[in-house]
Structure formats: C-alpha cells, structure tokens
N, C-alpha and C positions, 0 to 999 in steps of 0.2 A: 464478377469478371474472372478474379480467380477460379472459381470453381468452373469457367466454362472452360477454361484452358487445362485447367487439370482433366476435363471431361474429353476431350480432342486429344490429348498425351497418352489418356488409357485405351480409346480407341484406335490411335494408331498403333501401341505398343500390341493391343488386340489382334488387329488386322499383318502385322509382321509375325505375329503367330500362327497363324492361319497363309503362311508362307510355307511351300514345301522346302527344303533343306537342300543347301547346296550340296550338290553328289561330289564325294569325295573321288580324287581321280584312285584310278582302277593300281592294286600295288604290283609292282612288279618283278615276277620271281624268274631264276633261271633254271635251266636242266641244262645239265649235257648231255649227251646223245652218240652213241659210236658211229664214225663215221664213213666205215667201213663196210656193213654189214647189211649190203642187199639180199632181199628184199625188205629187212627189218628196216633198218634206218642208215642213210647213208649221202652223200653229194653226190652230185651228178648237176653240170654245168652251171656252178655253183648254187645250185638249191638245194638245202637238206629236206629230203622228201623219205617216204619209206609206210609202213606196214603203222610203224611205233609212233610215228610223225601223226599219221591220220588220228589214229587213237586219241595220242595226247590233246589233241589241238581241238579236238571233237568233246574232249572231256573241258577240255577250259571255256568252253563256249557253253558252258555249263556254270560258270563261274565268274559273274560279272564285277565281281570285287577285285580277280585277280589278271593281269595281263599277263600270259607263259610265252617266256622267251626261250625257245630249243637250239641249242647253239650245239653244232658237230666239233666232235675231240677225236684222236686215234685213243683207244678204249685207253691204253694204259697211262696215257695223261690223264682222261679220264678221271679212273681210278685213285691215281695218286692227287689229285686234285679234290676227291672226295675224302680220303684218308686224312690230305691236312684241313679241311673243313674251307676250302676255299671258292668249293662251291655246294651250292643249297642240295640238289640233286643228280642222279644220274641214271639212266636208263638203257637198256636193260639188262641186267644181272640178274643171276638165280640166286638163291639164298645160297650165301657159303659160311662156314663157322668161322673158317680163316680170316672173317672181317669183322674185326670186334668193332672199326667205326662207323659203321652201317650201323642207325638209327632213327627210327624204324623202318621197315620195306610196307613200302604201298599195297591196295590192293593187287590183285593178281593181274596183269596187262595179257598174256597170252601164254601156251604151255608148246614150249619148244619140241622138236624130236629129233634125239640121234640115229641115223640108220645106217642102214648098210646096202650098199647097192655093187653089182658083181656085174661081169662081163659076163655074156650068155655064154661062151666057151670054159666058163668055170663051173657054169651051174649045169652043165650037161649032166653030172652024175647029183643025185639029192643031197640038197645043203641042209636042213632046218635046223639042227643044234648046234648055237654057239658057246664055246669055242673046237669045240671036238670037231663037225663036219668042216671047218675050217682050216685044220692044223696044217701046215705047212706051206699055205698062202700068204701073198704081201698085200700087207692092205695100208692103204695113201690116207694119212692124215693131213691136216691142216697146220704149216709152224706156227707156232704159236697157241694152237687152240688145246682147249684145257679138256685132257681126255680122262673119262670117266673108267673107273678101276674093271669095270666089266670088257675094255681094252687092252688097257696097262697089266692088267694081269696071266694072264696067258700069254702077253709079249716078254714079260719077267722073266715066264717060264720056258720062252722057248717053242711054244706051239706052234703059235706065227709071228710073224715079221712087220714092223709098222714101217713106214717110210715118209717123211715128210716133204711138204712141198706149199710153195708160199699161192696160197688160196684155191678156192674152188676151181678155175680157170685150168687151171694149170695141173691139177689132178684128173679132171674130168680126161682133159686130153691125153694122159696118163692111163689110165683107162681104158677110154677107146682104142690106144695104139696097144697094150697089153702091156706097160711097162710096169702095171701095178693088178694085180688081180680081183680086189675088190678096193672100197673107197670108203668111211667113214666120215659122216659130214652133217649136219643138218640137213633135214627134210627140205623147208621153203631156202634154203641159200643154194642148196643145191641143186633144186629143180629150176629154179630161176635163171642162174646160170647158162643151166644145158638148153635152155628157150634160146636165149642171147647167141647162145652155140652151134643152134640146130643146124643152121645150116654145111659148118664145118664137122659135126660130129658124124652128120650124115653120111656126109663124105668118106668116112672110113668105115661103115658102114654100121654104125654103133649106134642103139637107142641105149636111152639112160634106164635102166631095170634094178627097183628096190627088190631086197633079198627077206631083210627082217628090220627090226627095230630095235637098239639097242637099248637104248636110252629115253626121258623125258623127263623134263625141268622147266618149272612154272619161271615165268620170268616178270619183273618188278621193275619201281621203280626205288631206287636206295637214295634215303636221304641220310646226308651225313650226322654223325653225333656232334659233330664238333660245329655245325652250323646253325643256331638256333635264336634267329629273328623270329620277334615277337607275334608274328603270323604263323609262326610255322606247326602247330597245333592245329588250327584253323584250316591250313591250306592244304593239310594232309588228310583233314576230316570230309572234307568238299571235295577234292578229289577223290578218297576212295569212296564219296557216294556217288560223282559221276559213274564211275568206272563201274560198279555195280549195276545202278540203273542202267547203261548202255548195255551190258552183261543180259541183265533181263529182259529188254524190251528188241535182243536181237542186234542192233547195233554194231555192235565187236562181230558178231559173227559175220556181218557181212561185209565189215571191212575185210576181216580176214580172209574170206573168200574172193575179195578182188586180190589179193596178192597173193591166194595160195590155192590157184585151183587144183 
C-alpha cells in the first residue's frame, strides 16, 4: 500500500514537471523623452508621439521581458533628472564629455543634422564657404539650443551675427519676413515646421531653401550612472540588439522616412 502511494506522489510530482513555468510578468523600465522636439519626440493633445517614440516602442516589442514606459520631460528636467540617477534613461542626446553621469549610451537611434537655410535674396550672389561667404550676415538660432563651435566661432570673432529666438516657429517667420538672413536649426525640426507653416510662409512669398550643412551628431539613448537596477545590463544589451537588428533589416530607415521626407 505504501509503495503504491509513494508511486502516485512521484508521478504526480512527475507530471507538475512537465508543467510549463509561470511567465514572470514583463519588468518595467522608464525613459524620459524631450518633449519638445517635433518631429523627434514631443506632445501633441496629450500623446507623446514622434520619430524616437516609433523607434523606441518598435524596439521594445522586441523585448517581451521588458514593458518601456516613455514618459515626456522639458529636456532640462530631463537632464537633471538623469544627472541625480532619478531616472533609468533618457532620449535623445548626442555624446557630450561634459556628462560624466551618462552611463553608458545605447546603440545609435538616428544621426541628427545642423544646416543652414538662407533666404533666396541672400543667396543671389554664391554662398558655398562657411564662414567666409557668410560674413556679415544674421543668422537665427534657437534659445536654448546648444550651438556647435563651427557657429560660435566666427560669431566670437565678429564675422557674423547670431540672433536668438524661442523655437523653430518663430525663426522660420523671421526668415521669411527678412528679419534674419539665414537660420541655423536642425534639418527634420525645421522642415517639419515649415510643413505646419506652408501655408503662411507662402504667404510672404518664402519657400524654406537649405544652403549647406553644418553639423551632424548621432544621437542615443543615455542611461544614467547613478541608476543601476539589477536589469539594467540586460536591458541595455536587448536593446541595443533590437536597435541594430531594426538598422539591418531596414526598419529605422523607414521610420525615418515617414518623418523626414
């Protein structure tokens, strides 16, 4: 008798083996996201959507261990909020040395571009070399935005003249009326824009005309040093294999090209 119930114990402990494993629910990580920054990533009637949003979200469904929560910040909370390790990550940044809490940057998300776009009454005579065919033009930056020394420098010296103005919007129109002679800005933030625009830019009779290219800077996603859940090896590795596999099989590039025809 004994032995038959010891026989029935190992067969059931048997058949409880031959049980698939309950799925551990999915862990869940945050990014923050600038919230600012059409077409990259930004709100709009309260949905954070954008360029970095598809990407990300395309890469996590990639990732059935991890649930990615992309929450929007104005960048410099952001920032600071990645500096005191208060949150896991943040998107997107270009590599700067100036961030010793940035630890480590993700694969590569997309490679940014500074340009330069000129009213056609400026470019009547040949512009091609910057800053020399330039000198003694005003060109409209963004407040706030972080200008690259192939700018700042020839404005140190005098050549020409930078002028600021709070975002794309409001340069553009700047622009079109002549109040600024050319414009320094991102490529996709500023052609987006002048989409939004068209029909008022029209109006003064202004298409938006790239001149050169100044600039270009890969951008990331930065996890902080000071944030270091015990996934966070793991989740850094899995993503930057999404991100790659999407890289190769095409993916990224066609997101990118819904947002940056």
């Amino acid at each position: 008798m004994q032995s038959a119930i010891t026989a029935r114990l190992c067969l059931a402990l048997a058949l409880l083996g031959m049980l698939p494993p309950v799925l551990a629910a999915p862990q869940t990580v945050i990014l923050y996201g600038d919230d600012d920054y059409a077409p990259y990533s930004y709100v709009e009637n309260g949905a954070f959507k954008g360029m970095y949003i598809d990407i990300l979200r395309q890469a996590a469904s990639r990732m059935p261990e991890y649930r990615l929560e992309l929450q929007p910040r104005p960048w410099k909370r952001g920032l600071d909020a990645l500096e005191k390790g208060q949150v896991f990550g943040l998107f997107p940044p270009g590599r700067k040395t100036e961030r010793p809490y940035v630890q480590p940057y993700s694969a590569m998300l997309h490679r940014e571009s500074v340009v330069l776009f000129c009213h056609d009454a400026v470019m009547r005579m040949p512009r091609t070399h910057f800053p020399t065919d330039f000198a003694g033009l005003t060109i409209g930056v963004n407040t706030g935005f972080l200008l690259s020394e192939k700018l700042m420098a020839p404005a140190r010296e005098g050549l020409l003249r930078l002028e600021a103005a709070k975002g794309n919007e409001a340069n553009l129109k700047k622009l079109a009326l002549r109040r600024i002679d050319c414009y320094a800005s991102d490529r996709g933030a500023a052609r987006h824009t002048a989409r939004q625009l068209q029909g008022e830019l029209a109006g003064y009779g202004f298409q938006l005309r790239e001149v050169l290219e100044l600039s270009s800077e890969a951008t990331y996603i930065a996890y902080s040093a000071r944030n270091t859940p015990a996934y966070k090896a793991d989740f850094i590795e899995k993503m930057n294999a999404a991100l790659l596999a999407m890289r190769q099989n095409g993916q990224l590039a066609r997101i990118e090209g819904a947002y940056l025809p």
